[in-house]
N, C-alpha and C positions, 0 to 999 in steps of 0.2 A: 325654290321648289322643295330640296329637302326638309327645309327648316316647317314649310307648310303642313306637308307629309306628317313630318314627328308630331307637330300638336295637332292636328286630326286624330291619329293615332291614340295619341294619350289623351285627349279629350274620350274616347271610345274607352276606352281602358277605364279610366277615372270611373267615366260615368257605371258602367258593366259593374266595379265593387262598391258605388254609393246604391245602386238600384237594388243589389241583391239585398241590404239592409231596409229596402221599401217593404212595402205590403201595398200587394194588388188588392183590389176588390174581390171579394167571393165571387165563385165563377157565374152563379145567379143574378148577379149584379152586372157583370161583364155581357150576362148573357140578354139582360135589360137593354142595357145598351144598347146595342147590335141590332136588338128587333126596335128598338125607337130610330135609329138612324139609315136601318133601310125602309121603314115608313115614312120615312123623312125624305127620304129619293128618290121613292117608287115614281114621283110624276115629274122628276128632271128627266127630261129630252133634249139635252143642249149635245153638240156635238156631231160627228160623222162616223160613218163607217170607211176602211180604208179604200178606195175602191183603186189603189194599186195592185194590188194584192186581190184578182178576181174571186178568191173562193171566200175571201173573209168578208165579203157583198153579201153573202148567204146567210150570213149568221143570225140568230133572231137579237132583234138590237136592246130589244126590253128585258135579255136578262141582268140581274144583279145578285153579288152573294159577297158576303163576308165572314171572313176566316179568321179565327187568334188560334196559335198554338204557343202556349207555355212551357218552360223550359222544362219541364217536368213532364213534358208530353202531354197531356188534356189540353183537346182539344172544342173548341166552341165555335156554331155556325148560325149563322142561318141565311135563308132566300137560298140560291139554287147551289149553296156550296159542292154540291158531287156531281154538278155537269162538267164534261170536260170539255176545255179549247184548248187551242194553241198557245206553248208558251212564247211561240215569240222572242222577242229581245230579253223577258224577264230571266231567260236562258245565262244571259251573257256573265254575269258577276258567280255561278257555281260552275260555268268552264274556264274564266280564271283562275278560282279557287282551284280547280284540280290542274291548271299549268303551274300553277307556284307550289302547290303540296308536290306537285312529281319533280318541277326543275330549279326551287328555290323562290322567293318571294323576288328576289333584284330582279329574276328574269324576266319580268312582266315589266320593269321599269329600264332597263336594256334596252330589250327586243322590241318595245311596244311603243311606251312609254306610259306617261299619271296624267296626265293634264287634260282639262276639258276643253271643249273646241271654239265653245262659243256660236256653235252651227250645228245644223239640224243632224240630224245620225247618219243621213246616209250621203253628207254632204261631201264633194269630191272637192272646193274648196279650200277647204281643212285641211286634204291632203298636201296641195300645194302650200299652202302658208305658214305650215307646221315643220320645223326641220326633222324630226320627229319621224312625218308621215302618217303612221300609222296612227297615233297621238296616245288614244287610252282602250283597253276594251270594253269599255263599258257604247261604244259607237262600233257602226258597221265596220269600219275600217280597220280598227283596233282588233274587232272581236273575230276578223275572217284571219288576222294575226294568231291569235288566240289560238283557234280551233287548228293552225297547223302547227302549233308548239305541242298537241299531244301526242303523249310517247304512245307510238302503236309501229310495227312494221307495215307503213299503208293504209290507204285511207280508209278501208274496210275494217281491221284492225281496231283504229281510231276510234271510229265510232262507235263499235263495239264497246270500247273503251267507256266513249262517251255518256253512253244511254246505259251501261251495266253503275258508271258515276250517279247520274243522275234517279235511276232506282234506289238503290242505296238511300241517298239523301230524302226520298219524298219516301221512303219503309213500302214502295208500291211500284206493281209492276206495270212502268208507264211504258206505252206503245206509240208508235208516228203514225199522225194520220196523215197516211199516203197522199188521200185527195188534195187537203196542204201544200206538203211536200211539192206534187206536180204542179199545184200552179205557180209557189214561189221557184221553182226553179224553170219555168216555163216564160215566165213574166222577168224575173230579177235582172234585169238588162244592165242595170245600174252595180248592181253587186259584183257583175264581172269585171264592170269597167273598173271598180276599186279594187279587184284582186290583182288583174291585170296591172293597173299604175303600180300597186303595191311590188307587185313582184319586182318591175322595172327598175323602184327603186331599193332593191334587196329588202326590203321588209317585211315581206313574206316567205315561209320557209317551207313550201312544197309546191306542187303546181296546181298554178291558180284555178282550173276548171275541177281540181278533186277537192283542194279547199273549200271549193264554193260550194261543192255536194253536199261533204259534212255539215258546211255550216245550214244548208237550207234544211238536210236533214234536225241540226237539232234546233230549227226556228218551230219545230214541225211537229214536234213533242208534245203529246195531248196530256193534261194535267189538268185537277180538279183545284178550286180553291181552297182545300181544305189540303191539296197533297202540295201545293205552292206555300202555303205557310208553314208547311212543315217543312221542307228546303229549308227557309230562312229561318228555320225555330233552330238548326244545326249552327247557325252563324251567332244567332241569339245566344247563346249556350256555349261558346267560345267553341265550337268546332266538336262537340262530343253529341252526337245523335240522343235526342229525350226522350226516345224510347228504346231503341235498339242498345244504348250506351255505349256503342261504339264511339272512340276515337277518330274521326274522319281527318281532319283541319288542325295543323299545329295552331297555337295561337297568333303567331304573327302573321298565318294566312290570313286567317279571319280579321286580324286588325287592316291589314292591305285591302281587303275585301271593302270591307264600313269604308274604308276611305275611299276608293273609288265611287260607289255606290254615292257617297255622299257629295262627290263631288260633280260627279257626272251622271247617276244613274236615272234621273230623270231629262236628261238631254240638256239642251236651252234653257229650260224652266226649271233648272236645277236648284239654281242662286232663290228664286220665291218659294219653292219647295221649302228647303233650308229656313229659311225664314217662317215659313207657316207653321211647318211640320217639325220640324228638327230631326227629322229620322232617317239615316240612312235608308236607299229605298232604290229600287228598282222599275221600271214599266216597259211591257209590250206591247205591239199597236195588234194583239189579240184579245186587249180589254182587259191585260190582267196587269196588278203591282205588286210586290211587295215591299213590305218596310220589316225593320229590323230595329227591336230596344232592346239593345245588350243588356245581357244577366236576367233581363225580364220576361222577353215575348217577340212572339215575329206577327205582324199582321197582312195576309193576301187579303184584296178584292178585285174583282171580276165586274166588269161592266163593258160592250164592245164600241160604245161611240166615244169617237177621241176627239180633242182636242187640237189645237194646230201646231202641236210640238210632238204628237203621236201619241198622248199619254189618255189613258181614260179621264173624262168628266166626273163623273159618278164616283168611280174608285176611290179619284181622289182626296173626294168629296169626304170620301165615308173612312179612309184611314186618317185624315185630317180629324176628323170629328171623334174618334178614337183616341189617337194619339192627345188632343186637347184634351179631352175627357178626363183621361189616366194619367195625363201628365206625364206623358214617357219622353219629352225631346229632350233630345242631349244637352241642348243650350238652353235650358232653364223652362220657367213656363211662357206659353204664347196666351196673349190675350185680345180679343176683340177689341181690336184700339177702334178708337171715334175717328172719322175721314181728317185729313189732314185742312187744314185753315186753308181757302184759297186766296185769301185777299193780302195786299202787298202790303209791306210792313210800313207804318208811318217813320218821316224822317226820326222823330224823335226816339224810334224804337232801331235803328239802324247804330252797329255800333260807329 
């Protein structure tokens, strides 16, 4: 597990000082892109809306927007980047960044733990078969862990805490949308029951029904796609804000950060991600992602029908088509391979 950890790690590192010797495309070019790949989307309808989550039933399911912010801060959009929704789980990898900047990067891998589950996010499974428990924050379990390692006296406090972090990071002043908020905490049956197991088994470190507030408060957090790429433009950029120049993120936050992300941040469908995409990255089942190419650029998209892992269709689609494009994956380039041969190999070809 360590040894995994370290060359993730330095793999993210590596790649962060050969990228900044790249040259991106002019942002005209970038900005070409963008507009040919959500014409390219506009008539994908694959997918669902979550209908656990009664209020995220409401949302109109045909928007799409895609976001780059550059470590220099310029930013580039288009299709509906300054609508805002819910971030969702996209939340969960900048409220670990701030438990490891306030209580040390091991306490995440202590308290929590790194490892992915192999099960769906909000799988109570996982908790059993994991000695662990709680396993990674980058999943429900992990990330209701998470949100009660921040320093606050109380849960009011906290989140305070929380959302004054989360401004910061996106240079905007993001607000909850209450209606959200009520129904995941109206609805989330299941989220107690993981606070609750978690507490039972000490792995949780406040009590489980104010845990659960904050965390549905920050599932609850309305963000545009242009102020979700800029979150991840702070990661991009080894932890120093592209516009504001503040220092948020020591570095080895931010390298713990890309590893998680990379290894769990898209659930399930981590391991194909990784292989498509090569980008550290994040998803909400509020239709939004982000990905992260150290020293270069962070990319959000927004799209609300998901997938059967939680993850946007579309989104994926379209930072997939980015990432390839620019050539940003950590593990070299991906290419359209040809489908794999299905016919069995003759004797003669068997070693």
């Amino acid at each position: 597990m360590q040894f995994r950890l370290w060359v993730i790690g330095w793999a993210a590192c590596a790649t962060a000082v050969t990228a900044q010797q790249n040259t991106l495309p002019p942002t005209e070019e970038i900005a070409t892109l963008l507009a040919q790949i959500h014409a390219d989307l506009s008539g994908v309808s694959s997918g669902s809306l979550p209908d656990y989550i009664p209020a995220l039933t409401e949302v109109d399911p045909d928007r799409l927007a895609v976001a780059v912010v550059l470590t220099d801060g310029r930013t580039i959009s288009v299709g509906d980047a300054k609508h805002a929704f819910v971030i969702m789980s996209a939340a969960k990898p900048f409220t670990a960044a701030l438990v490891m900047q306030q209580r040390g990067r091991e306490c995440i891998q202590q308290k929590i733990g790194v490892e992915p589950t192999g099960a769906a996010f909000n799988s109570i499974d996982a908790i059993e078969s994991h000695p662990e428990r709680s396993v990674n924050p980058m999943v429900n379990a992990g990330a209701l862990a998470a949100v009660s390692l921040i320093e606050g006296d109380g849960p009011e406090a906290q989140w305070a805490t929380l959302l004054s972090w989360y401004r910061q990071l996106a240079d905007a002043k993001l607000q909850l949308d209450t209606a959200v908020y009520t129904s995941v905490r109206d609805s989330g049956m299941r989220n107690r029951a993981i606070a609750s197991l978690l507490l039972d088994y000490g792995r949780l470190y406040g009590d489980s029904e104010a845990v659960r507030d904050v965390y549905n408060r920050q599932s609850s957090v309305s963000v545009t796609t242009e102020q979700l790429a800029m979150m991840g433009a702070v990661l991009a950029n080894g932890g120093t804000h592209p516009v504001t120049g503040e220092q948020l993120l020591d570095p080895e936050v931010v390298s713990g950060v890309l590893a998680l992300m990379t290894m769990a941040g898209m659930y399930d469908g981590a391991g194909e991600w990784a292989w498509q995409v090569g980008l550290p990255a994040k998803s909400g089942v509020g239709g939004g992602i982000v990905a992260v190419a150290p020293g270069r650029l962070s990319i959000a998209a927004f799209s609300p029908r998901l997938d059967e892992h939680g993850n946007s269709v579309r989104a994926q689609l379209a930072i997939r088509r980015v990432s390839n494009s620019l050539g940003l994956g950590l593990f070299g380039p991906v290419a359209a391979d040809p489908p794999c041969a299905d016919s069995e190999p003759s004797r003669a070809e068997e070693p």
